[in-house]
N, C-alpha and C positions, 0 to 999 in steps of 0.2 A: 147850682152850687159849684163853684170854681174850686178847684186843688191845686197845690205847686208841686205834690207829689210825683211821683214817673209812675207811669202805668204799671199794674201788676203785670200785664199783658207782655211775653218775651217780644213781643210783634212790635216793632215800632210804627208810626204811623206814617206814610208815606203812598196813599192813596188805595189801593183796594187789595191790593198786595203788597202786606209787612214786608220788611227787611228784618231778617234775623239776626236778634242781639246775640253773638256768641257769650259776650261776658255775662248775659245772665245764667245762660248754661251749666249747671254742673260741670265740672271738668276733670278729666282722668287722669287716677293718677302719673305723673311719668314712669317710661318703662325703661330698666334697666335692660338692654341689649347685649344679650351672652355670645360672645365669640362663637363658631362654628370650630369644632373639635376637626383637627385637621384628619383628614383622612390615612388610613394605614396603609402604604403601597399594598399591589394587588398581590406580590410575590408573597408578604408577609402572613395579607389573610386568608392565602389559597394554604399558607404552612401551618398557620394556627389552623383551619377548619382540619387538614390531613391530621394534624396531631390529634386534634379532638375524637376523631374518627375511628383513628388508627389503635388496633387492640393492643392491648398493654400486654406482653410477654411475663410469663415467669420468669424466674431468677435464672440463670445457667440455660435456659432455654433455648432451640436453636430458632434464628430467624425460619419463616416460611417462602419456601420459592413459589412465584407464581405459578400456574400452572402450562403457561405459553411458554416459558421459558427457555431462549434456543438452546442444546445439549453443549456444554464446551469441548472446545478443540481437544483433540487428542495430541496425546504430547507429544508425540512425534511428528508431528506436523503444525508447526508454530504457524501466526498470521500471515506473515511477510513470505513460505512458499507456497502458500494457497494459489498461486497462479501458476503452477509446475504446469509445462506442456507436456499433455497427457499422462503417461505413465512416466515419464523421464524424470529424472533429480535435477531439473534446471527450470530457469523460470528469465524471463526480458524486462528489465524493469527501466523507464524511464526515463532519459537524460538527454540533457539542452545538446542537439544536434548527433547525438549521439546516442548508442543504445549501450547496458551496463549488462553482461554475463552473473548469473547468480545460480551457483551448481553445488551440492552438498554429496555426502556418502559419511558412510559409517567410519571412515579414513580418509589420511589426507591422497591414496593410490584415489579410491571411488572417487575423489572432490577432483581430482585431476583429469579423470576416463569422462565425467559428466561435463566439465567446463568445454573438454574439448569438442564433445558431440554437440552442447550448447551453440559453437560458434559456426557447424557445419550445418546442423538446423536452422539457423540465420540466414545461411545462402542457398540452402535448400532444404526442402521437409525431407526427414530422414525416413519420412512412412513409403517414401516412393523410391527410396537406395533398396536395392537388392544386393545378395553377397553371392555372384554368379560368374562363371567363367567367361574370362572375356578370351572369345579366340582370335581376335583382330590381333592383338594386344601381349598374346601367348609368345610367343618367341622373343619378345622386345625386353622380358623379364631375366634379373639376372638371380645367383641364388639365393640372395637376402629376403627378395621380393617373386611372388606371384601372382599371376593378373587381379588376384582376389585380395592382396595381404599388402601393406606397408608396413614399412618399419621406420623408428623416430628414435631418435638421440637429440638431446639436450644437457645443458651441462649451465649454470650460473654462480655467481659467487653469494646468494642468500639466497630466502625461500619465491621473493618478489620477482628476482632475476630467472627464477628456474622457472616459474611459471611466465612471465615473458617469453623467455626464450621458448620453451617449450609449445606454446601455441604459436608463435612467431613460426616455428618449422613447420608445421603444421599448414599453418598459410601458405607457407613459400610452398610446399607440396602441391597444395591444391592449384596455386597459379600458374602452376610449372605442368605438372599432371594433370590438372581437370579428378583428380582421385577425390571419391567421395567415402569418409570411412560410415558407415552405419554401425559398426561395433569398435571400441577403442578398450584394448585389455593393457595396462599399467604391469609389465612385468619386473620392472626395477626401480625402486628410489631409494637413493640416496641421501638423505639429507645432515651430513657430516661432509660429504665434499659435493651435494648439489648437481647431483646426476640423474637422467631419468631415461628410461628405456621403456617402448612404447609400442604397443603391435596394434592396427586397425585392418579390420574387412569392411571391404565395400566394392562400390563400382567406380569407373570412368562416368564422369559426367555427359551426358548426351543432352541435348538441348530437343532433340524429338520427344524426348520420352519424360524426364525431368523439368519439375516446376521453377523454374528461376525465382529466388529470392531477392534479398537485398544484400548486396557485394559490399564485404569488409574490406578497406583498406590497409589498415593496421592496429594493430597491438596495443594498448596507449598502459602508463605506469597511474594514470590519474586515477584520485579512489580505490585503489588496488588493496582488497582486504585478503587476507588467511587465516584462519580460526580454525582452531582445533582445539576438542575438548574432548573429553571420554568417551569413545563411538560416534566420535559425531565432527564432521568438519565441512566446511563449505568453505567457496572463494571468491567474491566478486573483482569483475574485470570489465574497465569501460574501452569499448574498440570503436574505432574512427569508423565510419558507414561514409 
């Protein structure tokens, strides 16, 4: 019995192994394709997870400090002289071919006795100045001066000039003398006509017995700060090396 029908069979005929009819197949629905929800940078969800986490405070409450938390500086000692060499009011900060003087005291007399020892620490550590009788040296003194003592006068026309000048003689001393002061005591300033008067002890520089530093050349006005406030005054000064 012949048919014109198509096979029920999904198998087409084509020798021992059908071909499969896909059109007779059920077929699935189409699928509508959802976006991917873009991702939330990682800062965001590491902030959302901390907030979720993070305990909600009372009202007026104080925040909680951790418990690691390093102790803050004492106020008299701000960030910037955290580098004070040793027990001294000065500290060497940093500068393109050059090095910057930074000396504080309770006044602008202390800001002046520190700056100066700052720049005689630079050319040598003032741990190894003794303040000792030099008898080589004993007669060669006249009465202003004793083998153990200098004396400094300076004089400018503002606060910038007096401290120029002021350690400018200073140097001149030292190149002139080889005097090293390890103590500098400020017994007069002026600053209405820009005078200063200055006593240091120390030694003659000997090259046997003292560490050679690094040799200032001079004075420089660049970056030249004064500050003075209630108990409190510092100077910085950038000097040619």
């Amino acid at each position: 019995m012949s048919s014109d029908a198509a096979p029920a069979n999904p198998l087409q005929s084509g020798g021992e192994f059908g071909l499969l009819n896909t059109d007779a197949l059920p077929q699935r629905p189409p699928r509508n394709k959802r976006r991917r929800p873009q991702e939330p940078a990682l800062e965001d969800s590491h902030e959302e997870e901390n907030q979720a986490t993070k305990p909600k405070l009372e009202e007026n409450a104080s925040p909680i400090e951790p418990a690691d938390a390093p102790p803050p500086l004492p106020d008299d000692l701000p960030a910037y002289r955290s580098a004070a060499e040793g027990d001294y009011k000065f500290e060497y900060l940093d500068h393109t071919a050059d090095v910057q003087l930074h000396a504080w005291g309770a006044n602008l007399k202390e800001a002046f006795q520190n700056v100066a020892l700052a720049m005689y620490n630079y050319m040598t550590p003032l741990t190894g100045i003794s303040i000792t009788t030099d008898k080589e040296h004993q007669q060669e003194e006249d009465n202003d001066n004793d083998n153990n003592t200098r004396q400094f006068h300076a004089q400018g026309h503002d606060m910038q000039s007096l401290v120029f000048n002021f350690l400018d003689e200073i140097l001149f001393n030292f190149a002139t003398d080889f005097f090293v002061c390890k103590e500098i005591q400020v017994t007069s300033l002026d600053t209405e006509h820009w005078k200063i008067e200055a006593v240091g002890k120390g030694e003659v520089f000997d090259q046997s017995r003292h560490v050679s530093g690094t040799e200032i050349k001079a004075i420089t006005y660049s970056a030249m700060q004064i500050n003075e406030t209630t108990n409190d005054a510092e100077i910085f000064v950038i000097v040619d090396i």
